[in-house]
C-alpha positions, 0 to 999 in steps of 0.5 A: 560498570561492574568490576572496575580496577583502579588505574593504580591496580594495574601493573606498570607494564601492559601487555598489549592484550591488557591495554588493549581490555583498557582502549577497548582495541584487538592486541593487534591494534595496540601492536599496530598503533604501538609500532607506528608510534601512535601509543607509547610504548616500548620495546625492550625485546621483541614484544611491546610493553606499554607503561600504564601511567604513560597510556592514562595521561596519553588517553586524558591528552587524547580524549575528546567529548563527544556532544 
């Protein structure tokens, strides 16, 4: 893919519309996902935040191949 950023270019802190370019979900998905504790994510005011290192292993932990 064209334009790829490295993980270590991203800011430490994603917003969910960032994370959400990343799992390739709606921002409201990754609220959803986030409130129910399914991504990590924290919460220090009323938005979530979600720590990119956190969501990178949490993707290599999650992934699967598909054959």
């Amino acid at each position: 893919m064209k334009n790829e950023t490295k993980w270590e270019d991203l800011p430490i802190m994603l917003s969910p519309i960032q994370a959400g370019k990343i799992l390739r979900l709606n921002p409201e998905m990754v609220r959803t996902l986030a409130k129910a504790k399914a991504i990590p994510a924290i919460r220090p005011t009323s938005k979530f935040l979600i720590p990119r290192d956190a969501l990178k292993e949490w993707i290599e932990k999650n992934s699967q191949v598909v054959e």
